[in-house]
N, C-alpha and C positions, 0 to 999 in steps of 0.2 A: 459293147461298142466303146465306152468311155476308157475302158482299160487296154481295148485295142489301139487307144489314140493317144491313153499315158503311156503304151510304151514305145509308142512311134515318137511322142516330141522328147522321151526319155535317148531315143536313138539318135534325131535329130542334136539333142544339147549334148550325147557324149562325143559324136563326128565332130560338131564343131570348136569343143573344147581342145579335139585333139588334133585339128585343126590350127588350132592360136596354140597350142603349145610346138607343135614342128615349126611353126613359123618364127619362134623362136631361136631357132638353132639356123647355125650357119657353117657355110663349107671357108676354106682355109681362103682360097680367090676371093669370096665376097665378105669377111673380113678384111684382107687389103684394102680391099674396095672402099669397105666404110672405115681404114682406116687414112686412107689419103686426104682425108680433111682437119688432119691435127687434134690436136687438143689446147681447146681456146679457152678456157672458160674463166671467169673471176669468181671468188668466193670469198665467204667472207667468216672468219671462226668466231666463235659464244666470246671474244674480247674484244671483240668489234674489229681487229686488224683482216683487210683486204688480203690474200693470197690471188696471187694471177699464176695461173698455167698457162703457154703458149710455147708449144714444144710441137715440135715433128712426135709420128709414133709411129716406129720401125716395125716389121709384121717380115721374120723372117720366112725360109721356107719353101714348098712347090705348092704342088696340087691337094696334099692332105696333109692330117698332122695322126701319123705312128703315135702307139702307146709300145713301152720299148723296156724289156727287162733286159738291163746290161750286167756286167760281169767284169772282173778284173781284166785287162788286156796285156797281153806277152809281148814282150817283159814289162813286167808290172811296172819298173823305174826304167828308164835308161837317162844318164847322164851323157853329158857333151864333155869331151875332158881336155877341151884346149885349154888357154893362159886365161882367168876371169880377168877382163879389161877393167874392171871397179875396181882391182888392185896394182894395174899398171901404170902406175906412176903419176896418180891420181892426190894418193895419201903421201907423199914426196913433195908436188908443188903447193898442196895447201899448208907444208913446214916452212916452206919457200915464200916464191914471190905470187903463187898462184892461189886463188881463190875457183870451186865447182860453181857451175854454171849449168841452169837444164831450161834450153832453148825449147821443149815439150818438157813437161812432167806429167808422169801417169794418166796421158787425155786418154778419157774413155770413151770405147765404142768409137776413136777418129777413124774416118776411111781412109787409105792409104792410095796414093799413086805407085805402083810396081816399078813404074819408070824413072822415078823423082831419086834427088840425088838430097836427103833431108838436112843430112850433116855436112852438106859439100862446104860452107862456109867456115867451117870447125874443123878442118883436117882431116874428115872422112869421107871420099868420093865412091862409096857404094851405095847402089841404089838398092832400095826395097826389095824389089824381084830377084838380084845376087847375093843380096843376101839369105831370104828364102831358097832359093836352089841349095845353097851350099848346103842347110842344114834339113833342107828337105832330100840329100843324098847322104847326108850322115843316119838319117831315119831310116833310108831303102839298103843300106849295110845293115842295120838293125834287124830288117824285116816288118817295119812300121808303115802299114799303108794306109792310116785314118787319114781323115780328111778335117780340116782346120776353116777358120773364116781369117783366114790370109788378107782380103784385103779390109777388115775393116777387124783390128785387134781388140781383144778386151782393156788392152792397156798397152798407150805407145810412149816410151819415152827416150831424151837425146842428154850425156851429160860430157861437161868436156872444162877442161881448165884453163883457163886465162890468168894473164899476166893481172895484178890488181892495178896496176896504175897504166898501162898503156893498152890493154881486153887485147892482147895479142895471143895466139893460139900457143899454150902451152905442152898443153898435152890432148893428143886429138881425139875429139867424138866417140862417144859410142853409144849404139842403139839399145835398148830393154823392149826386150816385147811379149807379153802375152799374149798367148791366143785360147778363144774359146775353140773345144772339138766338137766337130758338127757330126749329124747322123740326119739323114732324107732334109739336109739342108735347113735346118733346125740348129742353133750353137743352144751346147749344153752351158746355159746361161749361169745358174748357182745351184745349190744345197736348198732346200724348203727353211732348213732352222737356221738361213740367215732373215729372216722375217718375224724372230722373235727378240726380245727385250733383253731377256735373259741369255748368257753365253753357254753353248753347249759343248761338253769337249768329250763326250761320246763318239760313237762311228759316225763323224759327217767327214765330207771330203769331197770337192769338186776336180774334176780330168784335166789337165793344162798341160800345155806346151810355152813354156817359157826361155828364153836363152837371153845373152847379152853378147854384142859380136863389135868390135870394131874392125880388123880385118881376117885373115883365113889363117891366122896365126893364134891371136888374142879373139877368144870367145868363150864362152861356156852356157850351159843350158840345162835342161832336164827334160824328160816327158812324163806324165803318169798318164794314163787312160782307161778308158771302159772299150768292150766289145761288145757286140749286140750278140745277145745270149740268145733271145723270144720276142719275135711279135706278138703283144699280146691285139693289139687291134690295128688294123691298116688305117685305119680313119676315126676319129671322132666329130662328132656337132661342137660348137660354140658357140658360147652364146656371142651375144651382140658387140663391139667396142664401146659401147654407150654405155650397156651395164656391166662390161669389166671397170671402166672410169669410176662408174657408179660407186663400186664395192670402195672408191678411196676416200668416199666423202665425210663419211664419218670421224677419220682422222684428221683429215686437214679441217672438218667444220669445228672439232674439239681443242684443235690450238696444236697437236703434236706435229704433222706435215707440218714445215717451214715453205719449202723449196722444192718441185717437182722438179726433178734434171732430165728422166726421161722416162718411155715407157717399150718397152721390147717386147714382142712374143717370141719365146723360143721353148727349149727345153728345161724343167725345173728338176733335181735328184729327191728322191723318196726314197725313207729308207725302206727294207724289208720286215715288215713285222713278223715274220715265220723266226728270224734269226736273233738270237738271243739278245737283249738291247741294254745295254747299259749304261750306267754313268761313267764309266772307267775301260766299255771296253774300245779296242782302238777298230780307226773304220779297214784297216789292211788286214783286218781278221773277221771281215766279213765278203759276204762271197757275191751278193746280189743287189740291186739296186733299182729304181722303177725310175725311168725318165718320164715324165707327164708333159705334154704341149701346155705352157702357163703363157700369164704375163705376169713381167717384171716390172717393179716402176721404182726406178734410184731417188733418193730423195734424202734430203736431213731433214732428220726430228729431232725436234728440240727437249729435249731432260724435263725440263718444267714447261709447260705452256704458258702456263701465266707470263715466264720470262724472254722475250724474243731476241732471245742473245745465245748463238752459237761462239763455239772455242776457235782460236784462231786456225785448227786444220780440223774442219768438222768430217767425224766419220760419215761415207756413203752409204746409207741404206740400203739393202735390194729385198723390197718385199714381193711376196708372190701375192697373184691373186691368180683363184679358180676360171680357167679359159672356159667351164664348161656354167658354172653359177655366177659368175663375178663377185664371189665372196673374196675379201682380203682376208689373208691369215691374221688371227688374231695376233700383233704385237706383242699383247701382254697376257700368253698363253702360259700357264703354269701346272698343266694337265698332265704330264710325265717327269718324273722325278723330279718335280718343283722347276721344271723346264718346259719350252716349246713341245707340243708331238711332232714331228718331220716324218713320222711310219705311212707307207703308202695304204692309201683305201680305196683304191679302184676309180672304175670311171665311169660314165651316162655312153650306152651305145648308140648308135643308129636305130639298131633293133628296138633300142627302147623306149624311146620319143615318136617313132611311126605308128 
């Protein structure tokens, strides 16, 4: 009797341990969900300095989050081959009487109005949306049908030249724009080995659609991209936003976070550990690539902790942290060739948390 009873409360404690472990995991919608409350918090690092978070946190995306092994996409490069406007008469008026002017510079993640006329003040009266067409029909001459986050760029920026003594428009506008490439509505956000210390010039490489257009004369641009080669899963679990957040605390409690700028879910690139990986070789002589659903969170870290003094253009961080553990990549990973590891290692299924 007693053994028929240890292994019933043995039955009972393994149901409900597996129980509080699904409960654990969450669908891509109820992430939203718990991400529409921001992230507010204040902390405080081992040097007694205050850090505040109080950011929005973006959760792209539909109804689930694909695991997604890409591929080079055809044509692997294309360039845009009109007049590059950064050369047009730019480098002329700063010999002159003109000094550059960037009414935006590089704003990340800004969302965009399609209708908005940004540079209409500066001698450039195309809006957003015309100018997208234009180089979204250079793309469909190419045979380029990926899809972009159009209205909200990786990077938006406006430069243009004025007169030094009277800001009258010398030489007019023109836009820079990056964009992330999306896949199930996910922007393929960065590389995994931008999340380490150390620089890696191995095969890493993020997909972008970048151009610089003032009007349908004066532009130039490029594409590089992936294709989706394999589903490897229609859906994964995730964990909570509270303990993806979690996974940051560590750094900012140690004095290295300065400054949370933001936090994103999207797409992270993992390299392929099947394909030979080295320090020297290049990523366009590799063939495969693992997209993983992460989050991102931009931030400066500062060189020394002890010292709370960034350089006057402080680089942007983009570290990842595990959507599925909320572990952050270790910063100060030196685990392959005296560098970050960025090699992909799989994922927690449905199948295996139920």
């Amino acid at each position: 009797m007693k053994t028929r009873i240890t292994i019933l409360l043995a039955l009972l404690l393994a149901l409900v341990c597996a129980a509080a472990s699904a409960q654990e995991y969450y669908t891509l919608p109820e992430i939203r969900e718990q991400a529409a409350q921001g992230w507010h918090e204040t902390y405080t690092d081992k040097y007694g300095r205050m850090r505040q978070v109080d950011i929005d946190i973006e959760v792209f995306g539909e109804e689930t989050a694909p695991v997604i092994k890409a591929c080079w996409g055809e044509p692997l490069r294309y360039d845009f081959l009109g007049i590059d406007p950064s050369f047009a008469g730019i480098e002329a008026a700063e010999k002159g009487k003109g000094r550059t002017i960037h009414p935006y510079e590089y704003i990340r993640g800004m969302r965009v109005n399609l209708d908005q006329k940004y540079a209409e003040d500066y001698g450039n009266d195309l809006t957003v949306g015309e100018m997208y067409a234009f180089i979204q029909e250079l793309m469909r001459e190419q045979g380029i049908e990926r899809e972009y986050t159009w209205e909200q760029p990786y990077t938006f920026s406006i430069t243009y030249s004025a007169n030094k003594k009277t800001g009258d428009v010398l030489v007019p506008a023109y836009y820079y724009v990056d964009l992330w490439q999306e896949e199930f509505g996910l922007p393929i956000l960065t590389h995994v080995a931008d999340s380490f210390k150390r620089d890696i010039s191995g095969p890493v490489v993020k997909p972008s659609l970048g151009f610089s257009m003032r009007d349908y004369n004066e532009y130039s641009g490029w594409v590089i991209g992936f294709d989706v080669k394999e589903i490897l899963a229609e859906d994964i679990p995730l964990c909570s936003v509270n303990k993806a957040i979690e996974g940051t605390r560590k750094m900012i409690e140690d004095g290295y976070i300065q400054q949370v700028l933001s936090l994103r879910f999207g797409y992270v690139i993992y390299s392929n550990p099947d394909e030979e990986w080295g320090k020297q070789r290049s990523a366009y002589n590799m063939d495969t690539w693992y997209l993983i659903p992460s989050w991102v969170i931009e931030c400066y870290i500062l060189r020394d902790p002890k010292v709370d003094e960034l350089g006057e253009a402080p680089y942007i961080w983009e570290l990842t942290i595990n959507a599925q553990t909320g572990e952050m990549m270790d910063y100060f990973d030196t685990s392959l060739y005296d560098r970050g590891d960025p090699r992909y290692k799989g994922f927690i299924s449905w199948d295996d948390v139920r």
